[in-house]
C-alpha positions as CSV (number, residue, x, y, z in Angstrom):
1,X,178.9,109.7,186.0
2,X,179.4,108.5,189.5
3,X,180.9,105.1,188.1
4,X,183.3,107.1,186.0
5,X,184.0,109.4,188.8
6,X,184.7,106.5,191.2
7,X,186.3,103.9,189.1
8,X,190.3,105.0,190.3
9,X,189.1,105.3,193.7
10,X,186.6,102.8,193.8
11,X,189.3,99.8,193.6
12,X,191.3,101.3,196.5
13,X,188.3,100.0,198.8
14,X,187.8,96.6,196.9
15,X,189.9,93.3,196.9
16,X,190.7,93.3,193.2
17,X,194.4,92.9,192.7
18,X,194.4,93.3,189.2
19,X,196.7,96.8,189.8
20,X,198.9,93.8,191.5
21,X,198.7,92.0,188.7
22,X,199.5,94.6,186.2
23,X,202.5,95.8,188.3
24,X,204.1,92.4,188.6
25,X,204.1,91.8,184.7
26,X,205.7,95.1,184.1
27,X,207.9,94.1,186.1
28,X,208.7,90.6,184.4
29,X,209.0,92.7,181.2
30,X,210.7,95.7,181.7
31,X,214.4,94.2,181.2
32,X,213.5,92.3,178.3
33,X,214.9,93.6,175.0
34,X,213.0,92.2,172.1
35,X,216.4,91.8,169.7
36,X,217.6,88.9,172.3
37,X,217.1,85.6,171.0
38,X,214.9,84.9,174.3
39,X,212.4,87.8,174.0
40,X,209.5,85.6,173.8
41,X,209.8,83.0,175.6
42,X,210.4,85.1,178.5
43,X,207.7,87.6,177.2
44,X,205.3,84.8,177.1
45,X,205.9,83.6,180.2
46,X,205.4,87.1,181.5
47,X,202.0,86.9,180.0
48,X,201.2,83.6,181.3
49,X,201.7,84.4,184.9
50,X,199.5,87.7,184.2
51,X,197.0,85.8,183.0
52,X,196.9,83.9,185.9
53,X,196.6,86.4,187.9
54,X,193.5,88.0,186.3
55,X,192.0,84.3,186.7
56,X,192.4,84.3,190.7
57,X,191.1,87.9,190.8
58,X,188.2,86.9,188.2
59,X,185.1,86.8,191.2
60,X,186.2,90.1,193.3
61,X,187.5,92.1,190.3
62,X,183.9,91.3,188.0
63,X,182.9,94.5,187.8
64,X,186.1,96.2,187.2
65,X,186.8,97.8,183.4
66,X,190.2,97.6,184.5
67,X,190.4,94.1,184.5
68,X,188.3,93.3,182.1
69,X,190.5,95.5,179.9
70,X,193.3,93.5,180.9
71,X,191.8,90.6,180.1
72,X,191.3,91.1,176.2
73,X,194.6,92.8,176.5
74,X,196.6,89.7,177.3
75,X,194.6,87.8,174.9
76,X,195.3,89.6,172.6
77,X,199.6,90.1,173.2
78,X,199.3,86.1,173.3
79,X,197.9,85.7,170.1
80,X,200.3,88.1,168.4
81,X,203.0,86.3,170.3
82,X,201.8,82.3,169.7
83,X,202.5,82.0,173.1
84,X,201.0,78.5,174.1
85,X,197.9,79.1,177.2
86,X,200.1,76.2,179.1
87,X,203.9,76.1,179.5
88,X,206.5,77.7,182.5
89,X,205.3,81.4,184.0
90,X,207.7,84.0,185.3
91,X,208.4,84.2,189.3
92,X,205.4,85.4,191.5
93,X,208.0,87.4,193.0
94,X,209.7,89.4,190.6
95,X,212.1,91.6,193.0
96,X,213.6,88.0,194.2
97,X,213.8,87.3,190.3
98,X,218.1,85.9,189.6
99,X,219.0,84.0,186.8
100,X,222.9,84.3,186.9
101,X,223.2,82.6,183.4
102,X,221.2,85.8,182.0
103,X,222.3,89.1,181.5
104,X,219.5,91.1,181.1
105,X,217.7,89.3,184.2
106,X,220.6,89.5,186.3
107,X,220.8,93.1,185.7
108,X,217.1,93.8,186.7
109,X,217.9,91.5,190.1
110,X,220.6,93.2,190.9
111,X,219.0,96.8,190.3
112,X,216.1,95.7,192.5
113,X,218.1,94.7,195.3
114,X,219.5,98.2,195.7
115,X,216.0,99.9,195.2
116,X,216.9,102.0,192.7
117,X,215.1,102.2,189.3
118,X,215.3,100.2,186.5
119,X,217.8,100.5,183.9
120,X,218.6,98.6,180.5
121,X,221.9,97.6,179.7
122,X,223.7,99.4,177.1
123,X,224.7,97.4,174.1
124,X,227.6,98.2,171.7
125,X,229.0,97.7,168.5
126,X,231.8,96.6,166.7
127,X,232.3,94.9,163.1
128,X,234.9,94.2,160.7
129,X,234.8,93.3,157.1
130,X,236.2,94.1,153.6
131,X,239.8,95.2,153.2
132,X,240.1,95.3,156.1
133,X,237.1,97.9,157.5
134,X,236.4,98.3,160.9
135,X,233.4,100.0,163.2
136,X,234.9,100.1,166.2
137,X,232.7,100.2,169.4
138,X,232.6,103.9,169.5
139,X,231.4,104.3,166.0
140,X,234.6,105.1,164.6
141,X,235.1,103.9,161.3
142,X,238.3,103.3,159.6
143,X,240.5,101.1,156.8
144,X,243.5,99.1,158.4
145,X,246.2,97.0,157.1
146,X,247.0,95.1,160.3
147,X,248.4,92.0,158.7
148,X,248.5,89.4,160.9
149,X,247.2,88.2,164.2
150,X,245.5,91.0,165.9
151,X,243.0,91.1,169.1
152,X,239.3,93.0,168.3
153,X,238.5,92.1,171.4
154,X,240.2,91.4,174.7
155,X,238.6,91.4,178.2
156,X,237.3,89.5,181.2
157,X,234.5,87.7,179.7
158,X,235.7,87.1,176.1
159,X,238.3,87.6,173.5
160,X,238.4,88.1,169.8
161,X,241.3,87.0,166.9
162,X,241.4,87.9,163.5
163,X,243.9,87.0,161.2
164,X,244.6,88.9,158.0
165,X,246.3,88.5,154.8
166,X,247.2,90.5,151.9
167,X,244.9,90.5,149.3
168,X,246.5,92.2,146.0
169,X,250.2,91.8,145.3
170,X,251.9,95.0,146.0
171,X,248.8,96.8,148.2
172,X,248.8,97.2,151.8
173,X,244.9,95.8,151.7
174,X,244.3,93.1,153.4
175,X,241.2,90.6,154.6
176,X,240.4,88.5,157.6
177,X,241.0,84.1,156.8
178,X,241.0,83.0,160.2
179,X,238.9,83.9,163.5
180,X,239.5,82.8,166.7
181,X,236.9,83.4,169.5
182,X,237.3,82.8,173.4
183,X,234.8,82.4,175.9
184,X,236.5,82.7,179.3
185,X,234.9,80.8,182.0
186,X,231.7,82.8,183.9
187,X,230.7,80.5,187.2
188,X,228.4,78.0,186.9
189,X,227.3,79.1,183.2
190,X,229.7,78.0,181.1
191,X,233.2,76.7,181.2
192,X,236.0,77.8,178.5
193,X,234.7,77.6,174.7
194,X,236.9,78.1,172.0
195,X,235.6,78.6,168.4
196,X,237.7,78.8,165.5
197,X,236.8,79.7,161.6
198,X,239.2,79.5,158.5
199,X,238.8,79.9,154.8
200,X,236.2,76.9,153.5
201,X,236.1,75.5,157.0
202,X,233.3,77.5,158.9
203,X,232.2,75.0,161.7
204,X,229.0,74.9,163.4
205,X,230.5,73.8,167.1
206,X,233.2,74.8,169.2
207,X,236.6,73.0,168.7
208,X,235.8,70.5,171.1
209,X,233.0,69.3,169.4
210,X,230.2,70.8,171.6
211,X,227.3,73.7,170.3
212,X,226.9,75.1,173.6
213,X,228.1,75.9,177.4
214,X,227.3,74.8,180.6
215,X,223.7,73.2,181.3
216,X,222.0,72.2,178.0
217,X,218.4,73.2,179.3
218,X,219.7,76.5,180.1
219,X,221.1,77.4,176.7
220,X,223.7,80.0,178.2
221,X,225.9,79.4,175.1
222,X,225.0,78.0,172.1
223,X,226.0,78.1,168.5
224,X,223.4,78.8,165.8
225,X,224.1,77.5,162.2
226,X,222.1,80.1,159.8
227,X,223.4,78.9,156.1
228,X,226.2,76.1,156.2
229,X,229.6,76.4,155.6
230,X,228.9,80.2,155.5
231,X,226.7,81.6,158.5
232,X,226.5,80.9,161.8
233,X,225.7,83.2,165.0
234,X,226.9,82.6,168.3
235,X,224.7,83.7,171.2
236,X,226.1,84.4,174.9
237,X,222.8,84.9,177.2
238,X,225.1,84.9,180.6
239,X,226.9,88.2,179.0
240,X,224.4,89.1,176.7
241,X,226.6,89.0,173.8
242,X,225.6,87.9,170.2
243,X,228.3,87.2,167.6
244,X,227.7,86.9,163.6
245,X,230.4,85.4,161.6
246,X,230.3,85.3,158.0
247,X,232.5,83.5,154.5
248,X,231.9,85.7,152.0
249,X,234.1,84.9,148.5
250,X,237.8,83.5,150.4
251,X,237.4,86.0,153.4
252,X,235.5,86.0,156.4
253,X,233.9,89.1,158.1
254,X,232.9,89.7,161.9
255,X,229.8,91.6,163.8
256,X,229.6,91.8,167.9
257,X,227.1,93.0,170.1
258,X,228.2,93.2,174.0
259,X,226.8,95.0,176.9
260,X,229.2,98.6,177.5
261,X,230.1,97.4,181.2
262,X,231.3,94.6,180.0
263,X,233.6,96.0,177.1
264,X,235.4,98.1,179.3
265,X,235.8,95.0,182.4
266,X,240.2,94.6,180.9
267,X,243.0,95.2,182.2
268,X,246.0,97.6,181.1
269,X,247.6,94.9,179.5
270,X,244.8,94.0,177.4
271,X,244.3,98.2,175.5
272,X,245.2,96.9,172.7
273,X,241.9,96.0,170.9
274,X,241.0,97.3,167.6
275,X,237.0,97.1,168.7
276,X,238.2,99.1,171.9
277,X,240.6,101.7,170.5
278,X,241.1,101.6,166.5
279,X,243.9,100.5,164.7
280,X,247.3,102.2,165.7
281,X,248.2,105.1,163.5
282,X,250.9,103.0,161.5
283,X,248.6,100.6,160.5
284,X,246.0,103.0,158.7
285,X,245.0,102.8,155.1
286,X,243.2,105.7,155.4
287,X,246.2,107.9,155.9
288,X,245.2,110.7,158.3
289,X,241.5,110.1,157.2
290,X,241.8,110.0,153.1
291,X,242.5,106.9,151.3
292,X,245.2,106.1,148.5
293,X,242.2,105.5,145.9
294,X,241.8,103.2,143.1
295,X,240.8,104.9,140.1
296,X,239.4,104.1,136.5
297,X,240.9,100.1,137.6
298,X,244.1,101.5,139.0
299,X,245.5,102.5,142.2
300,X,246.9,105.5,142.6
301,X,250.7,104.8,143.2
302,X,252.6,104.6,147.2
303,X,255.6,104.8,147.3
304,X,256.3,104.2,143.6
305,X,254.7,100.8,143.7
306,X,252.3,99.9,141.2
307,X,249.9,98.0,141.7
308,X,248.0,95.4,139.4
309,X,244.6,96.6,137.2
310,X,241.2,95.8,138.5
311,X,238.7,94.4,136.6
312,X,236.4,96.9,137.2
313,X,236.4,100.7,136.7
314,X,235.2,103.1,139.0
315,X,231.5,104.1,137.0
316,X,231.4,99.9,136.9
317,X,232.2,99.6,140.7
318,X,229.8,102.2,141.7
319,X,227.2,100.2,139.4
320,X,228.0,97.0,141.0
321,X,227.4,98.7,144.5
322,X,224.5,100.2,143.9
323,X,222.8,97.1,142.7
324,X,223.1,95.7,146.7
325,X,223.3,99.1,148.7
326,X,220.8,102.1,147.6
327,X,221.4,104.0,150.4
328,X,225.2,105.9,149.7
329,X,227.0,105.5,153.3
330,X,230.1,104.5,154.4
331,X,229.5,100.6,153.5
332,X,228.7,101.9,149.4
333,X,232.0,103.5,149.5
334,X,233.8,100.9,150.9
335,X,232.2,98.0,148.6
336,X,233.2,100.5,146.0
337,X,237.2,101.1,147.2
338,X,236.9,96.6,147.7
339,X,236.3,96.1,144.0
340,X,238.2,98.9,142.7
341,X,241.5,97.6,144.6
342,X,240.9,93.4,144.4
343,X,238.2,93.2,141.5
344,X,236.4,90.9,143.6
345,X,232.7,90.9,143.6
346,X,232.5,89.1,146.8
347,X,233.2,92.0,148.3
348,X,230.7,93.6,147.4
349,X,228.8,90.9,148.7
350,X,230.8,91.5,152.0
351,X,230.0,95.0,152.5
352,X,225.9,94.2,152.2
353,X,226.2,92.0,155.1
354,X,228.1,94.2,157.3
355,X,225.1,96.7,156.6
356,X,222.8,93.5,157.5
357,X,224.7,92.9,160.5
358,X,224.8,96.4,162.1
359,X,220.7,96.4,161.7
360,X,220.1,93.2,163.4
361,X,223.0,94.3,166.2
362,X,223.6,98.1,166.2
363,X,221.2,99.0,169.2
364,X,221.0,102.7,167.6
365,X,218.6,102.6,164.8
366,X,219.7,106.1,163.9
367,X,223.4,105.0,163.8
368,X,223.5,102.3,161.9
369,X,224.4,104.4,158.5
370,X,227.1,106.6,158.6
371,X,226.6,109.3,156.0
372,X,229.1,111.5,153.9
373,X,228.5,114.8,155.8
374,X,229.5,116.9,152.5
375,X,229.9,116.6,148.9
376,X,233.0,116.9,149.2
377,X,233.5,113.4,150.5
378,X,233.8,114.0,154.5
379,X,232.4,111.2,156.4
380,X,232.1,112.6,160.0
381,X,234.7,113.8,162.7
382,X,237.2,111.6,164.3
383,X,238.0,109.7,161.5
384,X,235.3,108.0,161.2
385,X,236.2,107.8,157.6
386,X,237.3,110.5,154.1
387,X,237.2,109.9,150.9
388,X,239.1,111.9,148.8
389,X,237.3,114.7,146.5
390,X,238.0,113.3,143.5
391,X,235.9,109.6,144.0
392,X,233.1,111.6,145.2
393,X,233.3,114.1,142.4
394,X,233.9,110.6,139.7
395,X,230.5,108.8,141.8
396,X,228.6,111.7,140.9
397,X,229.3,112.2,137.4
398,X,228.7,108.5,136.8
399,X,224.9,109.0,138.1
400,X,224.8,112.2,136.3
């Protein structure tokens, strides 16, 4: 009993720093976030320099449980992370901890310096695929025209291009052939990068040649090629910004994640960014929030225009959706309104990676599906997105 009763007070009195220890590796940890592409290799240094610690506490700390605890414990987190037993360790001196080329960690220095608690950064996100669909950073989700070249994203650390065509002769539906992305210069992490994308020519390097910014070791921008021709990521650890771009079919499609403060760092002459603030009113699809639908392989007529026939119907659509996305959010529909208005399956295709996208960027878990909120085909307030009674009412009676 008296062990028990005098273990917390007992290591007040004794030279084992293995509360020292513990303190200093939650504090090497507590900024990481483990969907960076450096989690572990910071987390394992983290562990390394804990476990070194433990090791020049081993003598005066013997009959701790504390620190014998701690021991299994980080044998344990280093197994389950394959962290090597040799290689770097974080700082002995977390509080004077700066690495200006990353985010996270510059965040933690800077909050540590002011002695006020620790905070994580908040992410956002915004994505853009299909007819054009767009998630803008808010969560909004709507169905644009914008044909043409229009910013998504437009501030101090980075800006964004799409470029859309029309898809179908006689619609207003269009898709994204051309991205253009900008990374402005940030101090001594990277100078100016420019990546471009087009149909068919999706490069793995910036246009000057390079896969990366600034000093090589560092990695503060680099370029990621996932399937070729087809998929690459681009990964900003100075602004803790992660891009995914896409070819899906003759279109390409666009996913961003990027720290809030960051987002909002432009000036009045940049508001006009469709991740920042929507599409304008005159470029809507979704009319006041319900769309001119396609049905049975036709669209419904604007204006007096016809349009051409799909090759799908909508029981056929919904079928062809289905078979990629069980779950019925916004992302079925709009795979469903794609195929019903171009009769291309790549679309459907399109609207499956979106979904993939938001769950590897979308820091919200319980955002990342937007859900009709009736049926009767309302998709959440500020047009986030309506489909008109009469798809929801045909998608039912096709699963009937």
């Amino acid at each position: 009993c008296c062990l028990f009763l005098c273990l917390g007070d007992c290591q007040l009195h004794t030279s084992c720093g293995i509360q020292k220890c513990t303190t200093d590796f939650v504090s090497f940890t507590s900024h990481l976030n483990a969907a960076l592409e450096d989690f572990d290799l910071e987390f394992c240094k983290a562990l390394r320099a804990y476990s070194a610690c433990t090791y020049r506490n081993s003598k005066v700390c013997r009959g701790n449980l504390v620190y014998h605890s701690a021991v299994l414990g980080i044998g344990d987190l280093m197994t389950q992370r394959n962290c090597t037993k040799d290689g770097p360790t974080s700082s002995t001196n977390p509080e004077m901890t700066h690495d200006p080329c990353n985010y996270s960690g510059h965040t933690e220095a800077r909050e540590h310096q002011g002695g006020e608690k620790t905070l994580l950064p908040t992410y956002l996100f915004c994505g853009l695929f299909g007819d054009p669909h767009l998630r803008t950073f808010k969560d909004h989700f709507q169905t644009c025209q914008v044909e043409g070249a229009w910013p998504l994203i437009d501030n101090n650390y980075l800006s964004v291009q799409v470029t859309n065509v029309p898809v179908v002769p006689g619609s207003s539906a269009t898709a994204t052939n051309k991205i253009t992305v900008i990374f402005k210069p940030y101090q001594d992490c990277t100078d100016q990068k420019v990546y471009q994308a087009v149909t068919d020519d999706l490069p793995a390097a910036f246009v000057d040649g390079t896969t990366g910014g600034g000093d090589g070791n560092a990695r503060s921008l680099h370029i990621v090629e996932k399937v070729s021709g087809k998929y690459i990521e681009m990964h900003a650890r100075y602004i803790g910004t992660t891009v995914h771009i896409r070819q899906l079919g003759h279109y390409l499609t666009l996913a961003i994640r990027m720290p809030q403060e960051l987002v909002v760092a432009y000036e009045e002459s940049q508001d006009l960014q469709l991740c920042v603030n929507g599409c304008p009113s005159s470029e809507r699809i979704d009319d006041g929030g319900h769309l001119p639908l396609p049905v049975l392989g036709k669209l419904l007529p604007q204006g007096g225009t016809a349009h051409p026939r799909s090759l799908y119907t909508l029981e056929t659509a919904t079928t062809k959706c289905h078979e990629k996305m069980q779950v019925k959010d916004i992302y079925f529909y709009s795979c469903v309104f794609d195929l019903l208005t171009t009769g291309d399956a790549n679309f459907t295709a399109a609207a499956h990676s979106a979904l993939q996208d938001v769950e590897a960027l979308h820091p919200r878990k319980e955002h990342w599906h937007i859900f009709p909120r009736s049926r009767g085909g309302a998709l959440g307030r500020d047009s986030k997105l309506f489909f008109s009674l009469g798809l929801v009412c045909l998608i039912l009676v096709a699963f009937l």
